[in-house]
N, C-alpha and C positions, 0 to 999 in steps of 0.2 A: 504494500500500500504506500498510497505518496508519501513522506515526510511532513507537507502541511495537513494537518489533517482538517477532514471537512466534516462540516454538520450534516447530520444522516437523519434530523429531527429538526420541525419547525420549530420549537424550545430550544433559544439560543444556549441555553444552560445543560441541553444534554448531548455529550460529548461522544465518539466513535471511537471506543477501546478495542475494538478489532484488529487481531495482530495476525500477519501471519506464522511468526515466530512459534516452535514447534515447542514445548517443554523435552529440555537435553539432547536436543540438535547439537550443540556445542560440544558436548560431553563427550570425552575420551573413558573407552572401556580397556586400559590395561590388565590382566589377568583376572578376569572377570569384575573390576572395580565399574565405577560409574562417577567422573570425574570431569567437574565443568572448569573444563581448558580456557583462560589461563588460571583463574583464581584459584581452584585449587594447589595451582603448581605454586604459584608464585608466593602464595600465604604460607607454604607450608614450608619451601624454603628459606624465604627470608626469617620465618619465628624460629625454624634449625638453627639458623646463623645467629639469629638471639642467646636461642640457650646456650651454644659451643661459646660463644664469647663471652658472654656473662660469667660463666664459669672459670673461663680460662682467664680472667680479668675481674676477679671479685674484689680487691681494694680500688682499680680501677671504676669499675658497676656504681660502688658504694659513693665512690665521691662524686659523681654524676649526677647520679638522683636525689642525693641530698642537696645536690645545687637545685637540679631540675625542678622538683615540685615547687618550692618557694618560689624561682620565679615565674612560672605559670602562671600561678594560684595568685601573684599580687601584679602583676602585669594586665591578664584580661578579667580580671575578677568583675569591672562594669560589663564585659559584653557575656561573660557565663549568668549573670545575675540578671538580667535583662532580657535574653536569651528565655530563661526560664520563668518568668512571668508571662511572656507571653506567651509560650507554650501552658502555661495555665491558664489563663483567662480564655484562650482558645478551646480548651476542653471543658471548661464550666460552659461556656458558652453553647457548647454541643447538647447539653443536658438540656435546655431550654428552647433552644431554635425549632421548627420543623424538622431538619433533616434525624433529629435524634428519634425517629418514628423507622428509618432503614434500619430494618433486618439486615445480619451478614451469613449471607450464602443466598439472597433471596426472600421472599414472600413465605415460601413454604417453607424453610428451610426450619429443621427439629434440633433443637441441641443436643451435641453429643454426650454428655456428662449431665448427671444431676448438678444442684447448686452446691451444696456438698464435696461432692467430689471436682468440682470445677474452681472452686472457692479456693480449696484446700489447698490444687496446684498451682493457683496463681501466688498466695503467700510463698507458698515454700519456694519458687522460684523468684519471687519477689523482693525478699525482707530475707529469708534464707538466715545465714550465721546473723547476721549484724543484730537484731534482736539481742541475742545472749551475749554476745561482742559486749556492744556498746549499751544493753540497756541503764545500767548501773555504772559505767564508766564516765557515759560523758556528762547529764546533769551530774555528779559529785565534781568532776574536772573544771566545769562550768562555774560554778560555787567555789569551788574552794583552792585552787589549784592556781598559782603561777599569784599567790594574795588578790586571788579576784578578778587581776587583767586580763580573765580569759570570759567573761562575763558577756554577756551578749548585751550589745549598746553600752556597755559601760554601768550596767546597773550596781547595784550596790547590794550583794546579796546578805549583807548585814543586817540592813533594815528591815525591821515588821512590815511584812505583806510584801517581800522581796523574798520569802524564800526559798522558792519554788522557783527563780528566773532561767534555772540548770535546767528543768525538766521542760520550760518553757523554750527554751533553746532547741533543746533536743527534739521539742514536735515538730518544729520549723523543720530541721533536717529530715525529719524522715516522712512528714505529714503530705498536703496537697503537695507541692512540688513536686518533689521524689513520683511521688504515680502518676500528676498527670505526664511526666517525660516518660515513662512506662505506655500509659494510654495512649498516646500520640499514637507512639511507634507500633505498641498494637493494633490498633485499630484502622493505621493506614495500612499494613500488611494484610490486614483480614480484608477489608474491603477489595482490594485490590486484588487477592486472591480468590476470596471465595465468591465472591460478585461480578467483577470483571473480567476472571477465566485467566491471567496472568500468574507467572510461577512464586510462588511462595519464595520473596526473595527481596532483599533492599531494594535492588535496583527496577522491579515493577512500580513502584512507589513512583518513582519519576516519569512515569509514559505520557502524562500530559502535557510536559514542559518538554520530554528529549524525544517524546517519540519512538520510530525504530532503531535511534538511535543508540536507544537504553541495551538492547543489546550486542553492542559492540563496547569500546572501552572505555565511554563513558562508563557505561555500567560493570564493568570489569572494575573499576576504580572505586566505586561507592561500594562495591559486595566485597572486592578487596580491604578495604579501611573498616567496612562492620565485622569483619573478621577480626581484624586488629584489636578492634575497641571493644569486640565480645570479649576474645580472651582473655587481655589485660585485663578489663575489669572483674572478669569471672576469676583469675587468678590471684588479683587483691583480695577478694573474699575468700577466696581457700587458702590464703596461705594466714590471713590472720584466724580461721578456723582449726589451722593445723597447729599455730601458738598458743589456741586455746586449749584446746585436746592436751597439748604439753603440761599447758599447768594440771586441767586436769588429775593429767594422771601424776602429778607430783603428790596432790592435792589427797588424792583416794589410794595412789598408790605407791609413794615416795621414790616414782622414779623422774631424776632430773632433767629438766627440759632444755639440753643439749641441742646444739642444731643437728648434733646427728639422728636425738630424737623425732627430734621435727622433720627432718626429711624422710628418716622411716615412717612417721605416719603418715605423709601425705603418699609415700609409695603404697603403703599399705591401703591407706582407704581408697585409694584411685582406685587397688585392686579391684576392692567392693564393688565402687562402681561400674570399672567394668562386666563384673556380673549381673549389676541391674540394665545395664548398657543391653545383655546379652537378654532379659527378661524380653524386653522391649517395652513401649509406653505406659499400656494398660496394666500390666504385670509386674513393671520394674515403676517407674517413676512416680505412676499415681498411688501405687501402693504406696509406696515412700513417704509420698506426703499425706497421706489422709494417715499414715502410725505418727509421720512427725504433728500433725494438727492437734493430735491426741495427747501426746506426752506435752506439746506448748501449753494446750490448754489446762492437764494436769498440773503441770508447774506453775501456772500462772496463779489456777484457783486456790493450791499450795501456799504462794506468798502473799495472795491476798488475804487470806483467813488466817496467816501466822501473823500480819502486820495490821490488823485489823480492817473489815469491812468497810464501816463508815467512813473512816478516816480516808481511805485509799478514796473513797465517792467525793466525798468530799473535796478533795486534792485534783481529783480529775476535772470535776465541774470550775472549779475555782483557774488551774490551768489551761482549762481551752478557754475559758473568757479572755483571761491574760494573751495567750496565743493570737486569738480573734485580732483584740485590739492592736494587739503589738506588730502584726501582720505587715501591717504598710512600711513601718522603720526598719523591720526583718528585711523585708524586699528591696529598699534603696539602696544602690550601691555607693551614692557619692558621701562624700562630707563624713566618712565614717571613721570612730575613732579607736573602734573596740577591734583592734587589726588582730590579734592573738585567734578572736572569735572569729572576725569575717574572713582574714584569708588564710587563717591554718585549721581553719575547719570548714565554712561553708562555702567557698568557693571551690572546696578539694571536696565536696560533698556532693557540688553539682556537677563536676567535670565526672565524678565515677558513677553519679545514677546516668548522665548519659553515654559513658561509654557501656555500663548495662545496660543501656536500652535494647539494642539490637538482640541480644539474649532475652531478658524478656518479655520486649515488646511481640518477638517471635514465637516463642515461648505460649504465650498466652494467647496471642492472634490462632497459632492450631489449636488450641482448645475450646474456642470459644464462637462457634458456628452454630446461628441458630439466636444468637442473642442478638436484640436491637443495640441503635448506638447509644441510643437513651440508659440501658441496661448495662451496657458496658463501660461506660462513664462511669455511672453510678457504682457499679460495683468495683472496679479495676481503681477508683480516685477515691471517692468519698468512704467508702466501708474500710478500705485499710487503712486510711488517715487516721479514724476513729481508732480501730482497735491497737493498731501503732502508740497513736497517745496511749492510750488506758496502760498498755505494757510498761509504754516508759515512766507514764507517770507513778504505774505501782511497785515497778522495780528501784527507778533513779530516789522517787520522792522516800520510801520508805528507806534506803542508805542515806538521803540528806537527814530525815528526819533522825534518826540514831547517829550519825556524825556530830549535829546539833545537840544531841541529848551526852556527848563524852562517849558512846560507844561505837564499834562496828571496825575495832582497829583492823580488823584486813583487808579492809578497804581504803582506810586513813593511808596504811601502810606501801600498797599498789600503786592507789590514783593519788596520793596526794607526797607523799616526802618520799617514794623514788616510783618514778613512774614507769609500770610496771601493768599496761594495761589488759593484757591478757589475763592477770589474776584476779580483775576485780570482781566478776562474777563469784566467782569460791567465797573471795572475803566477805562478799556478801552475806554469801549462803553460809558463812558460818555461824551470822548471830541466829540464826532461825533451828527450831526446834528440829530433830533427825536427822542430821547434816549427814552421819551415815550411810543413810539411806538416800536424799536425796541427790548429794554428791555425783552419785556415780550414774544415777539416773539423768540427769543434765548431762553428765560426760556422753551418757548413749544418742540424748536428743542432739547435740552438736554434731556427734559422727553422721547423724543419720540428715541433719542438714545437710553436713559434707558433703555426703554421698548423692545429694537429689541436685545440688547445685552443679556438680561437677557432671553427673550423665545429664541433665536438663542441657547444660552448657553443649556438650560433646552434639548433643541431637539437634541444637539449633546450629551451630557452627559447620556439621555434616550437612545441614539442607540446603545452606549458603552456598560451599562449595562444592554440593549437585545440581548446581540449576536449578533449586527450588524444589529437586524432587524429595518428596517425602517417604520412599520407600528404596533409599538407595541402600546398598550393600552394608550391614551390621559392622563388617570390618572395618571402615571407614569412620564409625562413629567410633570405634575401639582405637584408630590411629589419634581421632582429637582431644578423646577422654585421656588418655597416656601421653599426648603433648600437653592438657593442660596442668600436669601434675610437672610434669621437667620443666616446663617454664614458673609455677608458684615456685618449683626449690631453685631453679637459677633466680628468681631474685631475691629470694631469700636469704641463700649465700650471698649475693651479690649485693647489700647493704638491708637486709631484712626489710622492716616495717615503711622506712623512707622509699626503698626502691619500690615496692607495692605499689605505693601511694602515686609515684613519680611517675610510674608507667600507666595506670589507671588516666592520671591528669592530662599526658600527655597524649593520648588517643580522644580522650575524651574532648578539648576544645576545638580541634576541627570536624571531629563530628557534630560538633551542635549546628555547624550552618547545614548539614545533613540533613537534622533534624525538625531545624526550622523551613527548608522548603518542601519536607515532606507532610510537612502540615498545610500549606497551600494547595501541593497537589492534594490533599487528600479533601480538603473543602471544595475542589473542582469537581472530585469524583462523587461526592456525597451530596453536589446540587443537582448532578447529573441524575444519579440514584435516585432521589426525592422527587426529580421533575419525570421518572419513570411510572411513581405508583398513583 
């Protein structure tokens, strides 16, 4: 078909997504593989040459990325912050307009999964370790940590009716933002695939603006870079899941958490993985996260009844109003003074939700056929904003609240006089009643994050680099699940916690202009939709 494309509808708003593009035309079958030439070549060599060098150059790695991240994170910190407001107000916006009435996959189209089991895999691919990471780590860090100057806005967490501003911080990061750059990217995938007949892949996402051009090396270059920006960012979260599992098991089972620990766990649980890799979707991954949904929610109703009910309700209600309010000064980038807070946390917070976007935004777009846009908004944005807070605010606010009260010294200990953020969880969980028991129960819930983040990853990252096809060859997903374990341990060696962060940042800000025109095209394709029914 021409290059310009023409209207095939008197509705200047509905567009002619007919391609002749075949899904895996492109694709090279070496040894029975199923590989879409170049991207697959080119990704998987250039991230080899990562980890061989990483490795072979780990004081080299280390000083790199400890430069790298900081100056990302304080250089484009206006255009990530900015960036991600309007990818939010864009997605609220969806919840309210007409087109939030398009069904994805169609008019008829049935959902594949109960809400339950649909729910379940969007969390666990969603929020994954960082929940148990960070719930307790960063409101205490926020409060109390660096005298204060890590405080969002500069608040003063000394003062009555200031003392929650930690946990108030922490919904900012993980609350609306964080899902709607999730939903975005979902949503323009589904659309585009299950509506439009285009392959399950970044690069359909642009067929309005590139045309057939999207499959040539324009689009070779965008599926290439979501590859990048999945990894890295999927690899930042397993390799601070692999530091936690370390403490862990110091923790339940006084063994020390050596890097050589750390690299055998994430060998070890990649194994896992590729067993659930080997289950495949239904069997390996969704089981995965409806036992993780379980044990989260065990744990949670655990600490809220050991820290009290009320209290915890209380604290929530009282923090999202704060949140609410505080929203608009959260979101400004300029004039800001509280730099500890904006650029060593929330700018390095928006650079890695969107380098995971392409992993969940993908992620979630195959599971979620059958659902309106209305309903996926709503669920994908608003539902886990909410239960997000309630986590953090029951985890962060009940360690503020026993810091405040002279207790909870293994938290004092971690997050505050050597930081030490991997243990905070434990030192939490040691003022609470059965630490014996629950201890090790948290150790199994983190594995078992591990394990759903890393084959979730492996499955989107494989579809990428098949063309979009969603039934390519097991072994393939078994090549990315076992690169994404050698690349967490190359940079792990390779300057630990900084190099994570550094890598995540640095895939992350060129992909936001990704992100941001794939929400244009995706308002083209969903006036198009709309102007159909």
């Amino acid at each position: 078909m021409s290059e310009t494309k023409k209207m095939l509808d008197p509705d200047p708003r509905v567009w002619d997504f007919e391609t002749e593009y075949e899904l895996g035309q492109d694709n090279i079958r070496p040894f029975g593989l199923d590989l879409h030439n170049p991207v697959f070549l080119i990704s998987s060599i250039l991230i080899g040459a990562f980890v061989l060098i990483a490795l072979a150059n780990q004081e080299a790695a280390a000083t790199f990325f400890g430069w790298l991240r900081p100056w990302l994170t304080s250089t484009f910190d206006w255009f990530l912050v900015l960036s991600v407001n309007a990818i939010t107000l864009f997605c609220l916006a969806l919840i309210v307009l007409p087109v939030g009435s398009v069904r994805i996959g169609g008019k008829d189209a049935k959902p594949d999964y109960s809400y339950a089991g649909w729910i379940a895999m969007m969390f666990a691919a969603g929020i994954g370790i960082g929940l148990l990471f960070f719930g307790v780590l960063e409101p205490v860090y926020y409060n109390f940590s660096e005298s204060g100057g890590a405080s969002p806005l500069g608040v003063d967490a000394s003062q009555p009716g200031n003392e929650y501003i930690g946990v108030v911080g922490t919904i900012h990061h993980w609350g609306l933002e964080a899902w709607a750059v999730y939903a975005a990217v979902g949503l323009s995938l589904a659309i585009f695939c299950y509506n439009l007949g285009l392959p399950l892949t970044l690069r359909s996402a642009f067929y309005p603006l590139l045309g057939e051009r999207v499959w040539g090396w324009w689009g070779h270059l965008i599926d290439t870079l979501a590859v990048f920006a999945t990894l890295f960012g999927l690899t930042t979260s397993l390799g601070l899941g692999a530091q936690q599992v370390a403490a862990g098991l110091y923790e339940v089972f006084g063994i020390e958490p050596s890097p050589t620990v750390v690299v055998l766990l994430i060998i070890g649980i990649t194994a896992i993985a590729l067993g659930s890799v080997l289950l495949g979707m239904d069997a390996g991954v969704k089981r995965l996260s409806e036992i993780n949904m379980i044990m989260a929610v065990g744990l949670f109703l655990f600490v809220i009844l050991a820290t009290g009910v009320a209290t915890a309700a209380t604290r929530y209600f009282s923090v999202m109003t704060d949140y609410v309010l505080m929203l608009p000064a959260l979101s400004n980038p300029f004039g800001r003074d509280d730099t500890s807070f904006f650029h060593g946390w929330t700018t390095f917070y928006w650079a890695w939700w969107i380098a995971w976007s392409p992993f969940v935004g993908m992620f979630i777009a195959r599971i979620s056929r059958g659902r309106t846009v209305r309903e996926f908004v709503l669920c994908a944005l608003i539902a886990p904003t909410l239960v997000c807070a309630l986590w953090m605010s029951t985890f962060g606010g009940a360690a503020i609240d026993m810091l405040n009260a002279g207790g909870a010294e293994g938290v004092r200990a971690t997050v505050i006089e050597a930081y030490k953020p991997e243990g905070a969880l434990f030192g939490f969980l040691k003022e609470l009643p059965f630490y014996s028991i629950v201890a090790p129960i948290s150790l199994l819930l983190i594995v078992i994050f591990f394990v759903t983040s890393s084959d979730s990853g492996s499955l989107v990252i494989d579809t990428i680099t098949a063309g979009g096809k969603m039934d390519a060859p097991v072994v393939q997903r078994v090549f990315w699940c076992t690169l994404e374990g050698l690349v967490a341990i190359a940079l792990l060696l390779g300057g630990g916690l900084a190099a994570l962060q550094g890598a995540a940042v640095s895939t992350g800000i060129p992909f936001t202009i990704v992100v941001l025109v794939m929400c244009y095209c995706l308002w083209l394709a969903l006036r198009s939709e709309r102007a159909k029914m």
